[in-house]
Backbone as CSV, one residue per row, in Angstrom:
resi,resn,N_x,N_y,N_z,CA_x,CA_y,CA_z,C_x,C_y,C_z
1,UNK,-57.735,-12.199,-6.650,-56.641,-11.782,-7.487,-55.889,-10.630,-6.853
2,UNK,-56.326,-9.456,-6.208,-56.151,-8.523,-5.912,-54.948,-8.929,-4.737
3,UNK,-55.795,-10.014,-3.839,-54.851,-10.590,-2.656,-53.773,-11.345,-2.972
4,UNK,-53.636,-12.062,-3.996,-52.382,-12.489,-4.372,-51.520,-11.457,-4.698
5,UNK,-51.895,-10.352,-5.868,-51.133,-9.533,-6.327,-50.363,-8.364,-5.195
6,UNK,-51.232,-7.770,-3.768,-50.983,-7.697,-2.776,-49.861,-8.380,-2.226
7,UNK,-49.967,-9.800,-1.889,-49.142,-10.676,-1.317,-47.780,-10.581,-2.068
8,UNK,-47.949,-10.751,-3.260,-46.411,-10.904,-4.563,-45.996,-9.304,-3.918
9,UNK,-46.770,-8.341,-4.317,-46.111,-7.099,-4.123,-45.045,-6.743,-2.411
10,UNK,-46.004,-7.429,-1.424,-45.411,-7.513,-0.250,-44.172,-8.451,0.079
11,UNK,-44.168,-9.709,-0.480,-43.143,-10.537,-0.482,-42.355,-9.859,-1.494
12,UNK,-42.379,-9.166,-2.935,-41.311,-8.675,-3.584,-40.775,-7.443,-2.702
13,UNK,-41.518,-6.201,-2.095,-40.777,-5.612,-0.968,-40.062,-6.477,-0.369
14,UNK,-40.288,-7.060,0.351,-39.468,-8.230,1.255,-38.176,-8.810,0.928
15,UNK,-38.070,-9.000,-0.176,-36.933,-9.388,-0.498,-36.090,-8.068,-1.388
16,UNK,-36.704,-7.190,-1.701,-35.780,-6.463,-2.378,-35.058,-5.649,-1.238
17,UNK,-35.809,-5.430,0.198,-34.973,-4.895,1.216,-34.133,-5.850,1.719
18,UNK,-34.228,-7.482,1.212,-33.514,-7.957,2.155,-32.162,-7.971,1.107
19,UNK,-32.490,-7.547,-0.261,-31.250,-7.727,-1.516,-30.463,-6.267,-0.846
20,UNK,-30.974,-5.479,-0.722,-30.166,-3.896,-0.384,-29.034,-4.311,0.835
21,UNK,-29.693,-5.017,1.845,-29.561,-4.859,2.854,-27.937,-6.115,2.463
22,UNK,-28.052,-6.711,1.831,-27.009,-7.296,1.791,-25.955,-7.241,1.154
23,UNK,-26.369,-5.964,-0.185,-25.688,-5.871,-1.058,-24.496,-4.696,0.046
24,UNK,-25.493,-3.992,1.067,-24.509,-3.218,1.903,-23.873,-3.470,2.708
25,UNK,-24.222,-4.677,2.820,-23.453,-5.490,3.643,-21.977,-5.879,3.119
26,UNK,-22.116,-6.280,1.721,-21.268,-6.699,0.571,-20.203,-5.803,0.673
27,UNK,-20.602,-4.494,0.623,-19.730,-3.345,0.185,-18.826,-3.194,1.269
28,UNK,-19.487,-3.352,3.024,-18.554,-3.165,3.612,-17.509,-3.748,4.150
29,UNK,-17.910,-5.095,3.587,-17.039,-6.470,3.749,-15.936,-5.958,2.638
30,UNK,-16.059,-5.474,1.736,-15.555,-5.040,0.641,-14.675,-3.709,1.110
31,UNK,-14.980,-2.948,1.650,-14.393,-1.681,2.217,-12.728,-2.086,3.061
32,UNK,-13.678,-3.368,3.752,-12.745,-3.358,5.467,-11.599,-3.870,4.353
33,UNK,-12.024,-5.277,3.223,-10.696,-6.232,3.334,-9.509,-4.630,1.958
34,UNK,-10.643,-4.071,1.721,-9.902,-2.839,0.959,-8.463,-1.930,1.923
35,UNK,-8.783,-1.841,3.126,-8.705,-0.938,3.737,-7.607,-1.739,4.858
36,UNK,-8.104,-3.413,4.806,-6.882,-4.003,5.593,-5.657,-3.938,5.212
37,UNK,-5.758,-4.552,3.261,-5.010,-5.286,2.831,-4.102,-3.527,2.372
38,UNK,-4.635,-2.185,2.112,-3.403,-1.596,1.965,-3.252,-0.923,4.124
39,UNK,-3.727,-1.326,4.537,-2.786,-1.085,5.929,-1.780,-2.072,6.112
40,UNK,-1.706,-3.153,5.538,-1.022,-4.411,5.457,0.099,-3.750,4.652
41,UNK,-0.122,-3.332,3.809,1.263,-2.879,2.465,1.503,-1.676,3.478
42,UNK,1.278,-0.846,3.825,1.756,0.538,4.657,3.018,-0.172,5.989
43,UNK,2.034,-0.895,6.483,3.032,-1.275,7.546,4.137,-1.990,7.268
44,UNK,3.590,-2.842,5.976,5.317,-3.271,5.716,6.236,-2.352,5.304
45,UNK,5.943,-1.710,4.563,6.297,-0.501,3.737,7.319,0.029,4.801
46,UNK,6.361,0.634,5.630,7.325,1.247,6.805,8.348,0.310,7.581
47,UNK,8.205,-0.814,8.093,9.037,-1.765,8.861,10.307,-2.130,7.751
48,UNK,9.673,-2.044,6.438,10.869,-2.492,5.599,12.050,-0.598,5.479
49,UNK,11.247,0.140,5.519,11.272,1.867,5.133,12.835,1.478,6.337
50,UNK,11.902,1.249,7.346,12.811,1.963,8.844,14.149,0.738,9.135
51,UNK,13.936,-0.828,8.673,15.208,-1.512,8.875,16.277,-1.207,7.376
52,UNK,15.774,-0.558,6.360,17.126,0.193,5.416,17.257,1.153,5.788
53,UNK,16.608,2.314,6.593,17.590,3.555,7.125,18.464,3.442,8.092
54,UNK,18.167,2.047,9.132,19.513,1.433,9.995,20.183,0.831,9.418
55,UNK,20.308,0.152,8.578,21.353,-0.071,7.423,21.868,0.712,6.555
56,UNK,21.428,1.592,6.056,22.152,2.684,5.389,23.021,3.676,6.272
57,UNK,22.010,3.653,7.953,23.153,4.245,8.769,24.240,3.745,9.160
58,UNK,24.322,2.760,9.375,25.487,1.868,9.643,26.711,1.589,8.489
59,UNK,26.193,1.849,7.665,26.477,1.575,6.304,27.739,3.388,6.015
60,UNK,26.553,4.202,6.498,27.152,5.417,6.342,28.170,5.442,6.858
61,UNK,27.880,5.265,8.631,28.753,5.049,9.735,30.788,4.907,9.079
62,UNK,30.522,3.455,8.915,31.183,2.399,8.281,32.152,3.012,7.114
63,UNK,31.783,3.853,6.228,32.084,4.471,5.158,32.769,5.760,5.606
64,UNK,32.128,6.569,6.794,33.200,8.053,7.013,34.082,7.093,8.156
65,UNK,33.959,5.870,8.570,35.145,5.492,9.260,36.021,5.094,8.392
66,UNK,35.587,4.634,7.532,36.940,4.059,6.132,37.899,5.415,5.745
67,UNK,36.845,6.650,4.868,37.201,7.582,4.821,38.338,7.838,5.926
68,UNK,38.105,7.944,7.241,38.346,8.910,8.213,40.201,8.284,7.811
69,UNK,39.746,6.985,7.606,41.411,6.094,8.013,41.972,6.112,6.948
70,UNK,41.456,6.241,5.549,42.606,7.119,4.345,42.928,8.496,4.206
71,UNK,42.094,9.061,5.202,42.578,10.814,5.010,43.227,11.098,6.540
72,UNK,42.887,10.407,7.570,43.150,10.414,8.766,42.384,11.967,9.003
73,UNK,41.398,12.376,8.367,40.769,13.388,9.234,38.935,12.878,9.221
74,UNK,38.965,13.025,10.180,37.527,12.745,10.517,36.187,13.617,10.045
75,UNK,36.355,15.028,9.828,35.988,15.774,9.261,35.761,15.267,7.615
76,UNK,36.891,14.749,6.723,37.008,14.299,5.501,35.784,12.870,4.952
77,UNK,35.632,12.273,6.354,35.210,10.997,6.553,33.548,11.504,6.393
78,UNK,33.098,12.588,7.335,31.691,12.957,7.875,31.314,13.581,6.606
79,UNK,31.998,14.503,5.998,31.578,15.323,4.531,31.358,14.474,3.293
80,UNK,32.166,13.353,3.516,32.107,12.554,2.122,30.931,11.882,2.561
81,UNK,30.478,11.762,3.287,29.193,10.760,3.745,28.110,11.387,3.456
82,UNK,28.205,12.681,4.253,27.001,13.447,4.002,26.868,14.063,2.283
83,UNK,28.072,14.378,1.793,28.189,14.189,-0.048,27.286,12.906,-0.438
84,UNK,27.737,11.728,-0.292,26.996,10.716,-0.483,25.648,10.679,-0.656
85,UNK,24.808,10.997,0.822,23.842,11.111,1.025,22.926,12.046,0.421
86,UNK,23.799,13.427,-0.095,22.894,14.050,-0.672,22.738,13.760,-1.996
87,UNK,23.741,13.101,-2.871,23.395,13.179,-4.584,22.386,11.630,-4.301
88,UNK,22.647,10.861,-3.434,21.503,9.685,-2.995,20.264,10.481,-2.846
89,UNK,19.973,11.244,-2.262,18.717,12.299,-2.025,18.433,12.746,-3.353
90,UNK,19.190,13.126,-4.051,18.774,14.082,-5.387,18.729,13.106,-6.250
91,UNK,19.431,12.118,-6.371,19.057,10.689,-7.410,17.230,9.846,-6.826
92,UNK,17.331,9.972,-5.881,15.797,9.616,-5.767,14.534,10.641,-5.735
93,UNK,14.787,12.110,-5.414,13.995,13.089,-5.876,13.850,13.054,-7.611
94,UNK,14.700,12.929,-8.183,15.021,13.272,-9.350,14.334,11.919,-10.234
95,UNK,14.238,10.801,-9.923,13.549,9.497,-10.419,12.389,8.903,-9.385
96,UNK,12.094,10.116,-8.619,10.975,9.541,-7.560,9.713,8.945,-8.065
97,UNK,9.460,9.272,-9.344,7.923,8.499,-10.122,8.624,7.138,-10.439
98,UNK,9.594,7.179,-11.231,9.587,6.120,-11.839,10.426,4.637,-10.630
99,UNK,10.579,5.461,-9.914,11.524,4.324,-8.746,10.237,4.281,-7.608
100,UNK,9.246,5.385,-7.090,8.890,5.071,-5.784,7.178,5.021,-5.996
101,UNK,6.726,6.026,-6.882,5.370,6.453,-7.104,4.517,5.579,-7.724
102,UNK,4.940,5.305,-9.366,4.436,4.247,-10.002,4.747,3.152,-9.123
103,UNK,5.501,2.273,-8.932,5.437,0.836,-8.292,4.575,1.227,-7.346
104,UNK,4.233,1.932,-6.302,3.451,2.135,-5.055,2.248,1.858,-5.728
105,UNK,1.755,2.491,-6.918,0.631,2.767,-6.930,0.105,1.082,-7.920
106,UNK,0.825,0.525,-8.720,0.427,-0.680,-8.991,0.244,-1.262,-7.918
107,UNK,1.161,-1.539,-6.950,1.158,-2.461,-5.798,-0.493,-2.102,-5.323
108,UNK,-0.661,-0.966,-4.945,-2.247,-1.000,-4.390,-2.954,-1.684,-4.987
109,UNK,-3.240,-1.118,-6.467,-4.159,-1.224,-7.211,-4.213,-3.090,-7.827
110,UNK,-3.239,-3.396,-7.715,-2.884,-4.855,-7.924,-3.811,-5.812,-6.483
111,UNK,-3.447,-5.202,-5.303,-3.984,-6.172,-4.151,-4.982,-5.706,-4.046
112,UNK,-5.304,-4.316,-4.446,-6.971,-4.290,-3.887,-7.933,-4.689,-5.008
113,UNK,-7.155,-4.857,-6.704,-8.115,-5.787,-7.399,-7.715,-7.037,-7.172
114,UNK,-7.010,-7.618,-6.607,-6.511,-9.111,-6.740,-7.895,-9.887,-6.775
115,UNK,-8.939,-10.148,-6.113,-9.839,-10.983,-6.063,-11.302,-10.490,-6.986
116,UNK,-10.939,-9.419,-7.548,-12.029,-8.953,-8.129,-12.897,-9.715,-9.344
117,UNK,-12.007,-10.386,-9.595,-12.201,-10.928,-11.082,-13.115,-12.418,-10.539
118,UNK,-12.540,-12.832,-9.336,-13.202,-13.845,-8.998,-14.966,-13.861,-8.000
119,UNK,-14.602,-12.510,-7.599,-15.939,-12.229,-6.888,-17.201,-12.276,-8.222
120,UNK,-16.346,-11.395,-9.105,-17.909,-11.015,-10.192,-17.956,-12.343,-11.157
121,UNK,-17.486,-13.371,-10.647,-17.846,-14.279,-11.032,-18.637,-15.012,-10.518
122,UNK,-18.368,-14.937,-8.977,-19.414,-15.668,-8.063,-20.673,-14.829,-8.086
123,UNK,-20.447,-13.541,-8.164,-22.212,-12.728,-8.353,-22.778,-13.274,-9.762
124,UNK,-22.367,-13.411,-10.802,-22.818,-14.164,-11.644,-23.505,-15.770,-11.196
125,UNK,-22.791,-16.778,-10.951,-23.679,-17.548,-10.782,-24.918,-18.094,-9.382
């Protein structure tokens, strides 16, 4: 009796290191696709960030040249732009939660639970 109960106790070690060992395994499979999927949103983030500030420059561009050719001063053209740009600056400081912060922060929290619901389903059965 003793040797069976021995044996159960040694085979239940056995597997409860081999349950740890996988559950940490779990986590870091869990970490990386955490850790891909918002480097994935960052980099778009930025590639999308950096092709609207060449469009907004061009855009600017475009706008103190219009300017420049109804006031015919070029000076008139560069100030109204940079006017532009700043109440654009202070309109997005000024609504920066509700235009840049909140959406950022669903977006994470959205892709890094996206599959969650389906994993703790598969640990269930």
């Amino acid at each position: 009796m003793q040797e069976s109960f021995g044996s159960f106790v040694n085979e239940t070690a056995g597997l409860l290191k081999e349950y740890v060992e996988v559950r940490i395994e779990l986590i870091k499979l869990r970490a990386v696709r955490m850790a891909s999927r918002t480097l994935s949103i960052l980099v778009t983030a930025f590639i999308i960030t950096m092709l609207s500030l060449f469009i907004l420059l061009f855009l600017g561009l475009t706008f103190s040249a219009w300017i420049t050719a109804l006031t015919g001063s070029q000076v008139a053209g560069y100030v109204s732009t940079a006017g532009l740009y700043l109440v654009l600056l202070l309109l997005i400081i000024a609504f920066r939660r509700p235009l840049l912060q909140d959406p950022l922060i669903r977006v994470f929290i959205n892709e890094n639970l996206k599959d969650h619901g389906d994993e703790s389903q598969t640990d269930e059965t």
